[in-house]
N, C-alpha and C positions, 0 to 999 in steps of 0.2 A: 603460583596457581594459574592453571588456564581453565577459560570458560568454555561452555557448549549449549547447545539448543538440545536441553532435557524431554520436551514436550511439544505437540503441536495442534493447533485445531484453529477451525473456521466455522464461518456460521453465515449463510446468504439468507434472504428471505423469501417466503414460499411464492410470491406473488410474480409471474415470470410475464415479463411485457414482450411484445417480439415487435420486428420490424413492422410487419401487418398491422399489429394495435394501433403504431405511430403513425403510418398511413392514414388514420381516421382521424387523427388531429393534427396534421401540416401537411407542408407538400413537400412531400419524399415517397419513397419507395424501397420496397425490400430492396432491388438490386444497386441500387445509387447506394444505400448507407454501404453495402456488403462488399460492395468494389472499392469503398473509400475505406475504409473502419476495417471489414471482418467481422465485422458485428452482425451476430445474428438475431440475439435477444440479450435480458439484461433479469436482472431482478429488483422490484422497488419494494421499500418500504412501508408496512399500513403506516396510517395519520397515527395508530396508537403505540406503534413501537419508535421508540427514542434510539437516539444514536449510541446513547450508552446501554440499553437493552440487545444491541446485537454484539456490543464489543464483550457484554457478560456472557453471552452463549458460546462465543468463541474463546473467550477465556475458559470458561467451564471445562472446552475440551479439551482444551491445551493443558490444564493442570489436572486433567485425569488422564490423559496420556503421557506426560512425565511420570505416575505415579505418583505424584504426590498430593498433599489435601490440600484447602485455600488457606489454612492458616498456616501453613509454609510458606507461603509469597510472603515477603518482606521490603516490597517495592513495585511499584506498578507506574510504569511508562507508556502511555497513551497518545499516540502520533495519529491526531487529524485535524482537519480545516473544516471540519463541519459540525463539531458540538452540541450538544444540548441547547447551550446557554453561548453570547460572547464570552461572558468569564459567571462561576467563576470555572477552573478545569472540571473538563467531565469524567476524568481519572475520580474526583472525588467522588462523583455517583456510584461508580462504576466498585469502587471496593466498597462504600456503603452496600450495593445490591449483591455482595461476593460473602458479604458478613464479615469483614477482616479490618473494620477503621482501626486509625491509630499507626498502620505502616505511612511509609512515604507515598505518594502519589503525586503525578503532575503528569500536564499536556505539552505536548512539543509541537509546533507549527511547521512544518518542512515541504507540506503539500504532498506529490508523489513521493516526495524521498523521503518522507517523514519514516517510515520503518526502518530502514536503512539506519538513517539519524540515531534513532531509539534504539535498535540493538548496539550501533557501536555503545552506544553511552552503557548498556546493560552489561555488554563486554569487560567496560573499562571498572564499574561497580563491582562484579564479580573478583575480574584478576586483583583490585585493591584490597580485598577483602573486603571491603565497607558493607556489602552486601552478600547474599546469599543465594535470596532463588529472584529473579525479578521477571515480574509477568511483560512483556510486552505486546503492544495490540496495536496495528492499522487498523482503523475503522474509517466509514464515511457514510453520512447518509446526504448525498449529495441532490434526494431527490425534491426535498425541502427547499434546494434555491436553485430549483431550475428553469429558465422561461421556456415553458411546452412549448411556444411558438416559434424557438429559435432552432433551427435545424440544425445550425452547427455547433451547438453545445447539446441539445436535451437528448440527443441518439446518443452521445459518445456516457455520460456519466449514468452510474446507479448507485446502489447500496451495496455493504457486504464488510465483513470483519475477518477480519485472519487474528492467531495470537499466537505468540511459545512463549514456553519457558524457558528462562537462561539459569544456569547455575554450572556450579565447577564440574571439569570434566570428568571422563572415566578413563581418560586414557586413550581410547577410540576417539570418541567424536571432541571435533574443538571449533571453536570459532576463532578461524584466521585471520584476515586481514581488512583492511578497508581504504577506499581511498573518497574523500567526503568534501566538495567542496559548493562555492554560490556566489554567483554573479550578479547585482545588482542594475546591471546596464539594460537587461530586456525587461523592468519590472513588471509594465503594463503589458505585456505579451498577452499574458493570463491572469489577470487579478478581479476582485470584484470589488468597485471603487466606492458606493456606500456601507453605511453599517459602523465604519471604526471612526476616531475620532476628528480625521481629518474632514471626515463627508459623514457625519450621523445621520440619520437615516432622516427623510423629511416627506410632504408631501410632494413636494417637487422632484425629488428622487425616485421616490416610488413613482411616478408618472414616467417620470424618463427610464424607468428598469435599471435604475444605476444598483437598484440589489440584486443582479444577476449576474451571472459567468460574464466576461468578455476575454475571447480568445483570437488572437491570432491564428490559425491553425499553420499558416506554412513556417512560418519563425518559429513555430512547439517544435515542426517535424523536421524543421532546417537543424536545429539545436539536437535534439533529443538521438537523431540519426548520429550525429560527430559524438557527444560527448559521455554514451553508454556503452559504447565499446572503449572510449581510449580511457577510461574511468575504472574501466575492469580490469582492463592489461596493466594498469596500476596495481592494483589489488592482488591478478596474480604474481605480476612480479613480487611485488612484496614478499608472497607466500613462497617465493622460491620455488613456484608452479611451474609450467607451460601448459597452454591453449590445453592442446593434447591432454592434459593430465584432470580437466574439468569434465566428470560426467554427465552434469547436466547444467542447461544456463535458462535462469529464470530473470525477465528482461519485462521491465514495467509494464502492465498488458494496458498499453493504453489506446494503439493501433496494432493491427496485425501486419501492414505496409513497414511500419518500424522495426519491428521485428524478425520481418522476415528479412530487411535489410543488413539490419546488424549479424544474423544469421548468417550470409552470404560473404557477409564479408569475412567473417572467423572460418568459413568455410566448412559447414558443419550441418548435420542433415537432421532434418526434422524430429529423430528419434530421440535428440538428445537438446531439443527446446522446450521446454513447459510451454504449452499456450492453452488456455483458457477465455481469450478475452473475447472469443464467439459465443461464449454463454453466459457470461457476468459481466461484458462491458468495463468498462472505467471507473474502479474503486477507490482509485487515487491510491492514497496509502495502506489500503486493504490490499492493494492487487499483489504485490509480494507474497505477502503472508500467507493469502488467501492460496496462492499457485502451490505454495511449498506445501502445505499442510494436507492439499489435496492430493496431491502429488505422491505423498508421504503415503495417505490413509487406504489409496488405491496399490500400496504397492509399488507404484513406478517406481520412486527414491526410497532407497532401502540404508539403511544402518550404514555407515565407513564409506557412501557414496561423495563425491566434495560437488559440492555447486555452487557456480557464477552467478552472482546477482546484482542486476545493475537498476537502477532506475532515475527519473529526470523527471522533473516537477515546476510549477511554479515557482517565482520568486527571484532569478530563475536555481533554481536549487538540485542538486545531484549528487548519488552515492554507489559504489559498488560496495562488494563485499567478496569473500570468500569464506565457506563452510563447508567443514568437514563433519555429515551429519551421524 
């Protein structure tokens, strides 16, 4: 049996911040973030929508655009670092608010690659047969643990959910290859060091903002530039592809500098990059899904199209892929 990506959908929130907004709460400027980032605006979250209320609306679409109901999903894979709750998973909100308890459900921590992660896994569920249709969802509401005052984190993250459905193919479309690995040696690159059991959270912590993003940014971009292209060429090899043979390559939207780098180097011209991340900013493990789905919904990627997908995250963690949509 082989698997495919049955369905697709996204869900961003209405509330659009731009460069300009941020101007009135730090010192930056439209043209600094736009020269560094690409970033033009972003979308945040209200205080009343939960992390699992965006990953439901993206789900939604994604299981009406496979054609099929919610009681057809038979598993739900939920890849993010930003949760409802630390535990317990917000998978289990997430099919409570779907009306489908009683299937499997669980969350995967992978950071950006967390999608990545979650489909091969839904891959491997399907061709076993163990499973059937399984929902999978990037989500992040990273707007919850951001310090406004920090310029080199609170420009780059927002919110946003991407989802599909996996289930066996038709023959056309299939889900090919992957190459999935993680390095422990740059932990502290990007991590946020209260909250978990080593640094529970205290007063003193919160005084020092130890519950915020800390990022390195040139070690993210030193990293992220090498190891999502040689991460793909995996992937297509695998697939028995070549470069040439990729119609479209969607590449973590977490810089547009990254991007356009990895672009250059495959030697390949903007028509056939997904980029999005001048209007949604840094979803983390949304930013995939969310590219594909829109991608998909305007048209660009059409039926028996194959696309490249790579992305690099914290931890330090990374995944490509290859699909044949």
């Amino acid at each position: 049996m082989k698997s495919a990506i049955l369905g697709t959908g996204y869900y961003v929130p209405e509330n659009i911040v731009t460069n300009f907004d941020l101007e009135k709460l730090m010192d930056t400027n439209d043209e600094w973030i736009t020269s560094r980032t690409g970033i033009k605006e972003r979308r945040i979250a209200s205080k009343e929508e939960m992390n699992s209320d965006l990953a439901v609306k993206a789900a939604e679409r994604a299981i009406l655009s496979s054609g099929l109901k919610n009681s057809d999903i038979d598993c739900v894979i939920l890849a993010t670092i930003t949760g409802d709750y630390i535990w317990p998973a917000t998978s289990c909100e997430v099919i409570n608010k779907l009306g489908i308890n009683g299937i499997m459900a669980f969350d995967i921590s992978a950071a950006c690659s967390g999608f990545v992660y979650a489909l091969s896994i839904a891959k491997s569920y399907i061709e076993a047969g163990f499973k059937k249709n399984v929902l999978v969802i990037g989500v992040e509401k990273f707007s919850s643990t951001l310090n406004w005052n920090d310029r080199n984190t609170s420009i780059l993250f927002a919110d946003g959910a991407g989802a599909v459905v996996v289930g066996e193919s038709d023959g056309v479309s299939e889900i090919l290859e992957f190459s999935i690995g993680a390095s422990g040696e740059k932990f502290k690159s990007l991590y946020v060091s209260a909250g978990g059991s080593n640094n529970p959270l205290s007063n003193e912590a919160l005084e020092n903002k130890e519950n915020f993003i800390y990022m390195d940014g040139k070690e993210i971009f030193r990293n992220a530039v090498k190891i999502m292209p040689a991460e793909l060429d995996k992937a297509i090899e695998k697939s028995n592809l070549k470069i040439e043979d990729i119609d479209y390559f969607i590449f973590h939207q977490a810089n547009l500098r990254i991007i356009q780098s990895i672009a250059k180097r495959y030697g390949v011209n903007d028509e056939k990059v997904i980029i999005n991340v001048n209007k949604y900013g840094n979803t983390s493990a949304a930013t995939i899904p969310i590219a594909l789905a829109e991608a998909f919904e305007n048209g660009r990627i059409k039926k028996g199209d194959i696309v490249g997908m790579s992305a690099f995250g914290a931890g330090l963690t990374w995944g490509a892929c290859v699909v044949k949509i």
